[in-house]
Every structure is written in structure tokens, then in C-alpha cells.
C-alpha positions in Angstrom: 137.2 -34.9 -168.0 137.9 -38.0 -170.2 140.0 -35.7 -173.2 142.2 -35.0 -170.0 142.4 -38.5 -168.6 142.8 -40.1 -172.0 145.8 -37.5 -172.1 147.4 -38.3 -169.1 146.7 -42.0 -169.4 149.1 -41.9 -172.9 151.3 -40.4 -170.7 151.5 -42.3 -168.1 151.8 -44.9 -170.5 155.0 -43.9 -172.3 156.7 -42.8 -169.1 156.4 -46.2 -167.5 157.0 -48.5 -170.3 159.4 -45.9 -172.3 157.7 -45.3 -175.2 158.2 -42.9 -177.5 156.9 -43.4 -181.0 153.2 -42.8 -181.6 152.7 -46.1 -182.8 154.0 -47.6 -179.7 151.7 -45.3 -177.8 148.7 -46.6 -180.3 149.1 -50.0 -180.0 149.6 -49.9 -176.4 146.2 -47.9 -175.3 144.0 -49.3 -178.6 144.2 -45.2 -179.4 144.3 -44.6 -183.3 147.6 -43.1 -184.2 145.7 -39.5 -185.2 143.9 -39.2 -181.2 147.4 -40.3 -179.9 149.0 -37.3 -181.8 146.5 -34.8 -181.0 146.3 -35.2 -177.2 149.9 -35.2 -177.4 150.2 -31.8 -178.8 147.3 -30.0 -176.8 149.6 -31.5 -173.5 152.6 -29.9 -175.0 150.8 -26.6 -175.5 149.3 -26.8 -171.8 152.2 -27.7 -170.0 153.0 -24.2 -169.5 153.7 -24.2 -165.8 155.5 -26.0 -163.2 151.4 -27.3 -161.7 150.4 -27.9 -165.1 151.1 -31.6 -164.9 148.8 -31.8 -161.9 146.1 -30.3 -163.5 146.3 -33.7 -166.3 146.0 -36.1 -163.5 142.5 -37.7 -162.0 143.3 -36.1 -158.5 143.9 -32.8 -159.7 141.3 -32.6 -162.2 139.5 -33.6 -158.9 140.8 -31.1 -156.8 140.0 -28.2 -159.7 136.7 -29.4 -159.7 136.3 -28.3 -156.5 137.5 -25.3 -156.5 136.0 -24.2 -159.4 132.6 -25.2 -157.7 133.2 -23.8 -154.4 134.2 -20.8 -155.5 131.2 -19.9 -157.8 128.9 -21.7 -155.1 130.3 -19.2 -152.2 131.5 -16.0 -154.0 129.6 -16.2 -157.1 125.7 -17.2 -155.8 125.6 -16.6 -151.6 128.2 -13.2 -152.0 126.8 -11.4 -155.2 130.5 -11.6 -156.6 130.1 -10.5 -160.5 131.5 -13.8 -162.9 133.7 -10.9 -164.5 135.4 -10.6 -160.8 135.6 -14.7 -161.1 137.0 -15.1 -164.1 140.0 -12.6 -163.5 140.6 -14.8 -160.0 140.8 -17.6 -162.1 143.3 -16.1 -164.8 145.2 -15.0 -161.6 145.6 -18.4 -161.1 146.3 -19.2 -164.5 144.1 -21.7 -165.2 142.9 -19.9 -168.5 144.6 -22.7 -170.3 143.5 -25.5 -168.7 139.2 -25.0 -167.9 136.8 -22.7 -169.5 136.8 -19.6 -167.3 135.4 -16.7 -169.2 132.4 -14.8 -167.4 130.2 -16.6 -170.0 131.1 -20.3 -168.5 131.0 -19.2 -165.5 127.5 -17.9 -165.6 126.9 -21.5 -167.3 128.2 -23.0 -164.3 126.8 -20.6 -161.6 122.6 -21.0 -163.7 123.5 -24.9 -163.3 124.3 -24.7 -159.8 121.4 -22.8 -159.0 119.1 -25.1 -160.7 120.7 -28.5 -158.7 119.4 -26.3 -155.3 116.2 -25.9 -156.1 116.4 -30.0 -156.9 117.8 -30.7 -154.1 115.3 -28.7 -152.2 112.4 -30.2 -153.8 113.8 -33.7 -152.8 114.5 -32.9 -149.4 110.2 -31.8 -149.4 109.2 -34.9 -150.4 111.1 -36.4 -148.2 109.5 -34.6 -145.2 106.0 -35.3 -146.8 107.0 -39.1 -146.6 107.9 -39.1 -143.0 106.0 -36.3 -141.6 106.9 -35.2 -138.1 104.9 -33.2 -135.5 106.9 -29.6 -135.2 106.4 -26.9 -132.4 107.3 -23.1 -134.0 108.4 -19.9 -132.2 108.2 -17.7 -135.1 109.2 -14.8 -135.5 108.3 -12.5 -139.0 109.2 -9.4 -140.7 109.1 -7.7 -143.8 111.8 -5.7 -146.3 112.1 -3.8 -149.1 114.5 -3.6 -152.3 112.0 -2.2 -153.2 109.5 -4.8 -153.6 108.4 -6.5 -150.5 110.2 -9.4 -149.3 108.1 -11.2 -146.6 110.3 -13.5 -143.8 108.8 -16.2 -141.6 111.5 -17.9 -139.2 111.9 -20.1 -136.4 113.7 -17.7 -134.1 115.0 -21.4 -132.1 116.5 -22.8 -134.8 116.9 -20.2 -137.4 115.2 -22.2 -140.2 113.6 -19.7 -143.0 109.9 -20.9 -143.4 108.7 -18.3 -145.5 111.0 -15.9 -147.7 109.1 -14.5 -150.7 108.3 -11.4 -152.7 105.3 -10.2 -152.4 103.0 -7.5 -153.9 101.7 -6.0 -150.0 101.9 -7.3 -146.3 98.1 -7.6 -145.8 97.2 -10.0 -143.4 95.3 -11.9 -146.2 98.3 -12.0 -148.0 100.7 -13.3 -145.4 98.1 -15.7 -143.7 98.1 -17.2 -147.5 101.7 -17.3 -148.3 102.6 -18.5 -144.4 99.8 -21.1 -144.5 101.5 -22.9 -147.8 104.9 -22.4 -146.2 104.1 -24.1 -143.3 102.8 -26.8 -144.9 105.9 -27.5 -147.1 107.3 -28.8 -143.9 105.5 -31.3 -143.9 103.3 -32.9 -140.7 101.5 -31.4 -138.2 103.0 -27.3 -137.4 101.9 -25.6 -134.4 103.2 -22.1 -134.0 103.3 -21.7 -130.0 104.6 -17.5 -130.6 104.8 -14.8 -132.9 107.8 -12.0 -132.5 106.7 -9.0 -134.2 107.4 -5.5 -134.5 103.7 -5.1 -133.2 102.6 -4.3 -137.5 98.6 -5.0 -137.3 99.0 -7.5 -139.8 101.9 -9.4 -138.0 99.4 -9.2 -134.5 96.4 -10.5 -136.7 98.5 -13.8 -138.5 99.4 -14.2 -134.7 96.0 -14.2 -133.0 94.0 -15.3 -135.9 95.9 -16.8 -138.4 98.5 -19.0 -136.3 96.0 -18.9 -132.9 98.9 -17.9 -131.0 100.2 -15.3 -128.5 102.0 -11.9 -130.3 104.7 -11.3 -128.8 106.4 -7.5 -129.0 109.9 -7.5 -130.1 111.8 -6.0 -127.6 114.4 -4.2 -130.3 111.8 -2.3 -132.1 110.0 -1.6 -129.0 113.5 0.2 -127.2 114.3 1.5 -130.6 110.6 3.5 -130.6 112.5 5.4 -127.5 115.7 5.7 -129.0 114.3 7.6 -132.1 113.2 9.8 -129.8 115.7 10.3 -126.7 119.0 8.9 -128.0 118.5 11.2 -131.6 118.2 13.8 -129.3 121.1 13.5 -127.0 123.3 12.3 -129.8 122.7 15.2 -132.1 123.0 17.9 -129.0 126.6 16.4 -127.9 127.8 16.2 -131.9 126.7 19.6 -132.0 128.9 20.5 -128.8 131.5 18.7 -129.6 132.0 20.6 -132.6 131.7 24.2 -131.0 134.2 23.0 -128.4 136.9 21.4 -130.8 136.8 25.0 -132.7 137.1 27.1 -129.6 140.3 25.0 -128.7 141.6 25.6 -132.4 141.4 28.8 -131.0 143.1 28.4 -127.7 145.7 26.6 -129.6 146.5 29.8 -132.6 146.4 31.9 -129.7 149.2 29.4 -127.8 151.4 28.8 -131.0 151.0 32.9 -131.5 152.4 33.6 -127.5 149.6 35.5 -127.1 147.2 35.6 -124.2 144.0 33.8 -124.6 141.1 36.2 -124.6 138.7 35.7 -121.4 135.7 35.6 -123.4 137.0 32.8 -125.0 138.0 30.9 -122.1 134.4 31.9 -120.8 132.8 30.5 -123.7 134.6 27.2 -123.5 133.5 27.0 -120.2 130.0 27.0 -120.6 130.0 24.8 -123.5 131.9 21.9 -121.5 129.4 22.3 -119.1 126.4 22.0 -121.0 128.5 19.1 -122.4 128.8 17.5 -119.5 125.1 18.0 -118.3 123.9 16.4 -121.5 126.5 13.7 -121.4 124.9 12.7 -117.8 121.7 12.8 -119.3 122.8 10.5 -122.6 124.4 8.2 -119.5 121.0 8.1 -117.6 119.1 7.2 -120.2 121.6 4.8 -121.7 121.3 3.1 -118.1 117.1 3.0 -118.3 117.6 0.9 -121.5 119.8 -1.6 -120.0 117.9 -2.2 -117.0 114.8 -2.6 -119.5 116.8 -5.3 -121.2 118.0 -6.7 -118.2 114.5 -7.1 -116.6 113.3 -9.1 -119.3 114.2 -12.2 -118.7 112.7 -15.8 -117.1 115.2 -15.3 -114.3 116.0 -12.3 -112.3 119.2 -10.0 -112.6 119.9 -10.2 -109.1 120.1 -13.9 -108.8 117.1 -13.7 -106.7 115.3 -16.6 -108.8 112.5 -16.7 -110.9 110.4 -14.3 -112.9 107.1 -14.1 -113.7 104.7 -12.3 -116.0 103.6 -9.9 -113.1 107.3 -9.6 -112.2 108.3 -8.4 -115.3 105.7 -6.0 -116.3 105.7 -4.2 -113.0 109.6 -4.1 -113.4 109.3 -2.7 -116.7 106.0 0.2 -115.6 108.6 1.7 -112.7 111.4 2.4 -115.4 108.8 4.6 -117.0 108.6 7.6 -114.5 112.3 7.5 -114.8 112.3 7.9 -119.0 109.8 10.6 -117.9 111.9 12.5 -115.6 114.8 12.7 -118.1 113.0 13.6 -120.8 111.5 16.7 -118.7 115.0 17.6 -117.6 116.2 17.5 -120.6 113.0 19.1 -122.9 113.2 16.1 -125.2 110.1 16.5 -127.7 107.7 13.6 -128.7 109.3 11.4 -125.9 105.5 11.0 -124.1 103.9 9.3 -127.1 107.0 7.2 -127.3 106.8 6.1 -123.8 103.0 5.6 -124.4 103.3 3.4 -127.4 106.4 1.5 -125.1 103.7 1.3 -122.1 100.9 -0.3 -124.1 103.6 -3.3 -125.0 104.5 -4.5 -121.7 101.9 -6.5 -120.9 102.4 -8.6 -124.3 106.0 -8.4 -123.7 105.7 -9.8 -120.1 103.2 -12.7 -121.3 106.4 -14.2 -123.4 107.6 -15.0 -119.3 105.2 -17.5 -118.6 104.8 -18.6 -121.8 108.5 -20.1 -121.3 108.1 -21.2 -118.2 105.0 -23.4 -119.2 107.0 -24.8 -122.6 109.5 -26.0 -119.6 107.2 -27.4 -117.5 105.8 -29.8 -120.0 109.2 -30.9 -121.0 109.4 -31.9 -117.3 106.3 -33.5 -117.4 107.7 -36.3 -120.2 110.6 -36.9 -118.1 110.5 -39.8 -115.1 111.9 -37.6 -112.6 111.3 -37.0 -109.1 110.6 -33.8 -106.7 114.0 -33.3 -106.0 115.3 -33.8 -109.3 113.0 -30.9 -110.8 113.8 -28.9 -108.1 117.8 -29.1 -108.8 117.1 -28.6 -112.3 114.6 -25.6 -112.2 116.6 -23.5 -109.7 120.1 -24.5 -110.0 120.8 -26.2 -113.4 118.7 -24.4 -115.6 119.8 -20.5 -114.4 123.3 -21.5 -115.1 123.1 -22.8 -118.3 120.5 -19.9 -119.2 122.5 -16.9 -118.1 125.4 -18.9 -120.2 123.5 -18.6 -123.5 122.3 -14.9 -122.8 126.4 -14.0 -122.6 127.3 -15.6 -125.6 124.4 -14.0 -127.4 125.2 -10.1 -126.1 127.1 -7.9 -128.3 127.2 -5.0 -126.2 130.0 -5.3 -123.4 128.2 -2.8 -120.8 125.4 -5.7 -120.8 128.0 -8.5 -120.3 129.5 -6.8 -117.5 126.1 -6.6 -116.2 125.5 -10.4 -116.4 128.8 -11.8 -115.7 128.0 -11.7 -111.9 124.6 -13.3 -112.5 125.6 -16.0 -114.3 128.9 -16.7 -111.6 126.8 -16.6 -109.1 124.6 -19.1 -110.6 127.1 -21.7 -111.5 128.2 -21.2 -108.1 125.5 -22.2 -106.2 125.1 -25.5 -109.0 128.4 -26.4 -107.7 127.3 -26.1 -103.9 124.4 -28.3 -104.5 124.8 -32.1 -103.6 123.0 -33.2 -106.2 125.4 -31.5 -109.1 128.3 -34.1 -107.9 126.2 -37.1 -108.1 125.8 -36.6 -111.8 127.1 -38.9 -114.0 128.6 -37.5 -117.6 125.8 -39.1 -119.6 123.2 -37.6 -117.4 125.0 -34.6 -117.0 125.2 -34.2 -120.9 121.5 -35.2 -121.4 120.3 -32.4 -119.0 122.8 -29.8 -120.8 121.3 -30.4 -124.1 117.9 -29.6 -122.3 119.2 -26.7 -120.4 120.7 -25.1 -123.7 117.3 -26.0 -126.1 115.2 -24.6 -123.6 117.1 -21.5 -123.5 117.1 -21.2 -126.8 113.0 -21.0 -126.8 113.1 -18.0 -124.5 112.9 -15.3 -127.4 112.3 -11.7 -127.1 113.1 -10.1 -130.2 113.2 -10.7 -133.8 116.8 -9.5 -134.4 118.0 -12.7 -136.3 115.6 -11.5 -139.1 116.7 -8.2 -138.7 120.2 -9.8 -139.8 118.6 -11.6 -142.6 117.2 -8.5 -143.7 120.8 -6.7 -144.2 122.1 -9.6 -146.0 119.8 -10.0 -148.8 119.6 -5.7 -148.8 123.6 -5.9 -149.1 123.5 -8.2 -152.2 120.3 -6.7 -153.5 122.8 -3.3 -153.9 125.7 -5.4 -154.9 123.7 -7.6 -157.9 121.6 -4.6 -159.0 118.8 -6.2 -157.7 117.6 -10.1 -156.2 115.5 -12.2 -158.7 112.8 -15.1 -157.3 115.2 -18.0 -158.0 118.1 -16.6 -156.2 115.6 -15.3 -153.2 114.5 -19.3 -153.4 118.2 -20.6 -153.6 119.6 -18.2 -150.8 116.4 -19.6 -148.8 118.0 -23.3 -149.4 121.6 -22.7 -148.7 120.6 -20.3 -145.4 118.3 -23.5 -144.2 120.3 -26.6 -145.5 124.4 -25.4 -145.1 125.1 -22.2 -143.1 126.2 -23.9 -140.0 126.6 -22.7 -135.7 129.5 -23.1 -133.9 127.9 -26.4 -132.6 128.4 -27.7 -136.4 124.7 -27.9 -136.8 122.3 -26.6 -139.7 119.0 -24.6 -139.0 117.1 -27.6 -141.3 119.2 -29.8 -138.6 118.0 -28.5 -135.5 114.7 -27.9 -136.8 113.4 -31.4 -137.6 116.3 -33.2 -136.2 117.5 -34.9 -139.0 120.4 -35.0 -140.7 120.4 -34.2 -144.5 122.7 -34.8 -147.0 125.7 -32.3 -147.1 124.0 -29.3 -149.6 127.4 -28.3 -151.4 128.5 -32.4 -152.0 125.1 -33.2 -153.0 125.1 -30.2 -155.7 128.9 -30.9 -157.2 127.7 -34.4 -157.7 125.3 -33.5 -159.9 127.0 -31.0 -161.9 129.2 -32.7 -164.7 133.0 -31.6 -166.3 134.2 -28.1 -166.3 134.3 -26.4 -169.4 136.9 -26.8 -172.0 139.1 -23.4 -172.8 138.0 -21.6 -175.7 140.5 -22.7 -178.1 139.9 -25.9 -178.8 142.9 -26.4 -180.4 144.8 -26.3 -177.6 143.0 -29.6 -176.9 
């Protein structure tokens, strides 16, 4: 930075005072004659576009900082992007002239980057160390392969990565180990109050054992167990239709284009294959509605706004959807689909126990608040659905479901709006219960799917990069905890110890020095 602001500053000089002669220029910035000349010639030789001159001044060697940085910092290390693909976007830009952008300083850069991280995540440890804190975990845990063994710990409530590490197995040894030293880089006093899990006897023992907690089924793998099974089935007997059907038509429509009439064998055959069609199609439908009233039952609150849910509720809810994934699977000769509901069946009471285990983490947030009878009431019954059914909108993907719970949740806020109470709210109060409405929401979880997620970003780079070393496992631990924000502008590392930490990215580029110099140093 100084051979470019040492440049521009001998310009700058001659422009304003009008001087020409290198002397001048000399005496003028105590420059020897020699420097004056030499910077004078490598601006000549830069100034080869109309933003050149930008690029000499302090702002703009500012701004080109940044991008540089950002660039490598969001293409280069959290999206796998090769520093060959980088260094063309930077000749595209044509800044070949002006920085060091060949794959090789770009690597420099993007090794440098990595490395400030790490530092900043090591500060940010101590730092918790020093004020330690008292934190309650719903976890949630899983493992990948690419194809060594990845092993993920997360707070499913806020989203903050506790443990993501290689790993030679998933015994329960070795996970209670590496969670154990996890847990206690946080810093303080953890106490893991669930454990999500695709029901792997390792996963159930670091729940019962290890973390002395309740194991809690995920409710994605468990309905996925079924759709192995049933939704295989149906979807490879309607492809399989469907393909018969569009080639008897192809037929029809030769015979059409020809004039001719269409043979009555044909038109036979077409009949009974759009039958059988349809009879599957009904039977794809049924079963497509048995797994949405299995996620719809699983819930604090009930689907048909009839109030609260509880442990009993839910599992005998979810033991009379059973004879009805029976029945379908006899009409329809599905194979296999009897140990599948079996395995289901002998989930449901562990899934069900996740219902009162909610309903007790609200109650004891109650019980810190000074408020009366009525008060709890209003919030419990009224305020709390609203806001619940709310979250469980914003979080569905699949539109059949949100048609499903759009009533609900009107009907909810419109018996919150009925209520006296709701009008005698002021908008602090009203604001302090939201943020308590939408946290405790957040701590109803039933599935593990946001490590699921995680799991298909690091496999998508570990394809892209050839591979995912330790350090960049470590580093895309640090930037998923400390600068991937939510719509709400908070990070998980935010929302997790409720802090706020420096900005990641800012932190980093202050640490990180110039940019590289061109290779031809003559053009300096």
C-alpha cells in the first residue's frame, strides 16, 4: 500500500501546486529525485484504463482491499471456488496490472485468511472461558461421510455447531470423548436438556448416558423408514405406468396422423393401464395423506385448534395412523412395509415424550416471571399458539402442509385478538412476550433436518475441492457459528450465548496486511 500512496501523493502534489520537473516534485515531498522518477513511470505504465486512477488513491486501494478479501473469503474458502476460477474473475476485471492476482497469490491470501479464523476463534474461546455462562442445549447429532467420518453436534435452537470433526468411527466412546471436549470449549456450565437422533445405538447411548438426557427420535428419518418402503413402491409402479401409457398414445397418435382406425386392442390396453394408474395414484394419495397427518399430530398444540397436547395425546394419535399404513399396504401388496411400521411403532413413545418435555421448559420460564393467574393463562392458551403456529409456517417447505396449518394458525390469532387482555398490552410488553413466544417455539424440536442441511453442504464442497481437509472442516465450523446470519440479522454464536461478537469478516481483513504487488515489478 505505501509504493501506491507514495505514488499518488507525488501526484497529487504536482497537480495541485503545478509541478512538473522531478526536482520540483523532490524537493517538494523530501523524495530523492531517482524514487520520484520511478513511481512516476510504473503510474504511467498502470494508467491503462479510465478506473486506473482510482485504483492510486487511499479510498480505492481501500475499496480493492475489500473486494479482493471478500471475494476469496466467500467464493474462494465457504464455496470451494478453485483460485484458478479467481484469478480469471479478477483479470476480467482487469486488475492484473494493478494487485497480484495469479492463482499462486491468491492461495497466499486465501492460507492467510484461513489461519486469522482459527485466531479469531481461539480468542473468542478464551473469552468465553473468562466469563463463563450457564447454557441449556437441545442437541441434536449426526454423522457423514466423504468418506471418512465427519461427526456433527448442534444446537438445533440456535444452530450453533458444537462439535464438527473427523473421526476414525462413531462408537459411543468415541463420540462421548470428542462431544465431552466440545462442550467444554464453550465455556461454563452445559446442560444438554435433549438429544435428536436418527435412533443410531451410539447416538441413544451419548443421550441417556453420556449427556443424561432424554433421546429423542427424529421425526424425518423416522417417516423416511416408511417412505423407503411405501413411497419407493408407489413411485416406481406409476413411473413404470406412466411410461407404458405415453407409448400406447404414441401409438394412438401414428395411427391418427396415418387416418387410420385405432385398433381396439389398443384402446383396450390403454384402458386398463389408466386404470391401474389411477388405482395406484389413489393409493400414492392415501398414503401421502397418512404422512401428513403424522406430521401434523406432532406438535405441542393440536391441528384442530382444540388446545393443548400432551405426551399421551400424541402417541395415541400417532398408534391409530398405523392400522391405516397397514390397510394400504395390504391393498396395495407393498413388501417389507410390516417391519417398517414396526420399527415406526417402537418410536412413538420417545417421540411423544419430546411433548411434555416442552411444555415443562415453558413452564419454568413462567415460573421466573412475576406474573399472575390470568396472565399465564392468556399467554399459555392464546399468545403462545399464535406465535407457535407462526414459526411452524415459516419453517414448512411443503405447501400441502401450509395449507393444512394456515387455518390453525388464523384461527389462533383470532381468538388472541378476541381476548381482553391482548388490547391492554402495551408495545414494550407486547414485544417482551413476542421474543418469549418465538424462543420458546424455537425449543420445540422434532427432527434433526438442520444437520441434515449441514451435511449436504460440506458433501457439495467435499465433491467440488476433491476432498475437505481438518483446517477447512475447523474454519467452515467458525464462519457457520460466528457470520452466517437469519433473517432476524442474528448469528448462531449470537443467539447461543447472547452476546455479541465482533463482526468475523472485519475482524479477519484487519489482520490481513497489503495485497500483493503484480508480478512485474517493473511496472512498479
Amino acid at each position: 500500500m505505501n509504493v501506491r500512496v507514495r505514488g499518488f501523493e507525488l501526484f497529487k502534489a504536482g497537480l495541485i501546486n503545478g509541478l512538473k520537473s522531478i526536482r520540483s516534485l523532490a524537493d517538494l515531498t523530501q523524495i530523492s529525485k531517482s524514487s520520484v522518477h520511478r513511481h512516476q513511470q510504473a503510474m504511467k505504465r498502470r494508467n491503462l484504463h479510465p478506473e486506473s486512477y482510482f485504483w492510486e488513491t487511499p479510498d480505492g486501494y481501500q475499496w480493492l482491499r475489500l473486494l479482493v478479501f471478500a471475494t476469496v473469503y466467500i467464493f474462494g474458502i465457504q464455496q470451494g471456488v478453485g483460485c484458478e476460477v479467481i484469478s480469471r474473475f479478477f483479470h476480467l476485471l482487469r486488475l492484473q496490472n494493478v494487485i497480484g492476482v495469479s492463482p499462486t497469490s491468491l492461495r497466499r491470501i486465501e492460507a492467510q485468511m484461513r489461519e486469522q479464523i482459527l485466531n479469531y476463534s481461539s480468542q473468542i474461546q478464551q473469552q468465553l472461558k473468562n466469563n463463563p455462562t450457564t447454557l441449556f442445549i437441545q442437541a441434536g447429532a449426526d454423522e457423514t461421510f466423504f468418506p471418512e467420518v465427519v461427526l456433527v453436534l448442534m444446537d438445533l435452537v440456535s444452530g450453533y455447531i458444537i462439535l464438527e470433526d473427523f473421526s476414525h468411527d462413531r462408537q459411543y466412546l468415541t463420540w462421548s470423548q470428542k462431544a465431552e471436549k466440545a462442550l467444554q470449549n464453550l465455556g461454563g456450565m452445559v446442560v444438554v436438556k435433549s438429544l435428536v437422533s436418527d435412533r443410531a445405538k451410539a447416538l441413544i447411548q451419548l443421550a441417556v448416558q453420556g449427556f443424561d438426557c432424554a433421546s429423542i427420535p427424529d421425526l424425518f428419518h423416522a417417516m423416511r423408514g416408511i417412505s423407503k418402503v411405501v413411497g419407493s413402491c408407489f413411485g416406481s409402479r406409476l413411473n413404470h405406468l406412466k411410461k407404458q401409457l405415453r407409448t400406447l398414445h404414441s401409438q394412438v397418435l401414428n395411427y391418427t396422423q396415418k387416418r387410420q382406425p385405432i385398433p381396439e386392442r389398443l384402446s383396450q390396453q390403454i384402458t386398463v393401464l389408466q386404470e391401474e394408474y389411477n388405482f395406484f395414484l389413489t393409493g400414492q394419495q392415501a398414503y401421502h395423506n397418512i404422512l401428513h397427518q403424522i406430521t401434523c399430530v406432532v406438535h405441542p398444540f393440536a391441528i384442530d385448534g382444540s388446545g393443548f397436547q400432551s405426551t399421551v395425546d400424541v402417541a395415541t394419535a400417532l398408534y391409530q395412523l398405523l392400522p391405516q399404513l397397514a390397510a394400504v399396504g395390504h391393498t396395495y401388496q407393498i413388501a417389507k412395509l410390516d417391519k417398517a411400521i414396526k420399527v415406526f411403532s417402537g418410536q412413538i413413545a420417545a417421540m411423544a415424550a419430546g411433548i411434555n418435555l416442552w411444555w415443562q421448559s415453558v413452564e419454568e420460564s413462567l415460573l421466573l416471571e412475576e406474573i399472575d393467574v390470568e396472565m399465564s393463562d392468556w399467554l399459555l392458551k392464546y399468545f403462545l399458539p399464535h406465535f407457535y403456529w407462526r414459526s411452524v409456517i415459516a419453517q414448512t417447505k411443503n405447501p400441502t402442509l401450509c395449507q393444512i396449518y394456515e387455518p390453525t394458525s388464523m384461527e389462533a390469532l383470532s381468538r388472541l385478538l378476541l381476548h381482553p387482555l391482548t388490547s391492554k398490552l402495551d408495545r414494550d410488553e407486547w414485544a417482551r412476550w413476542r421474543n418469549w413466544a418465538t424462543l420458546m417455539s424455537a425449543k420445540f424440536q422434532r427432527s434433526s433436518s438442520a444437520i441434515e442441511g449441514r451435511n449436504g453442504y460440506l458433501s457439495r464442497l467435499h465433491h467440488c475441492g476433491r476432498g475437505i481437509s481438518q483446517q477447512q472442516l475447523q474454519v467452515l465450523t467458525v464462519i457457520h457459528n460466528f457470520d452466517l446470519k437469519r433473517t432476524d440479522g442474528t448469528t448462531a454464536a449470537q443467539r447461543l450465548f447472547a452476546v455479541e461478537f465482533p463482526n468475523l469478516f472485519e475482524w479477519v481483513i484487519l489482520q490481513m496486511g497489503d495485497l500483493p504487488l503484480p508480478r512485474k515489478s517493473s511496472s512498479f
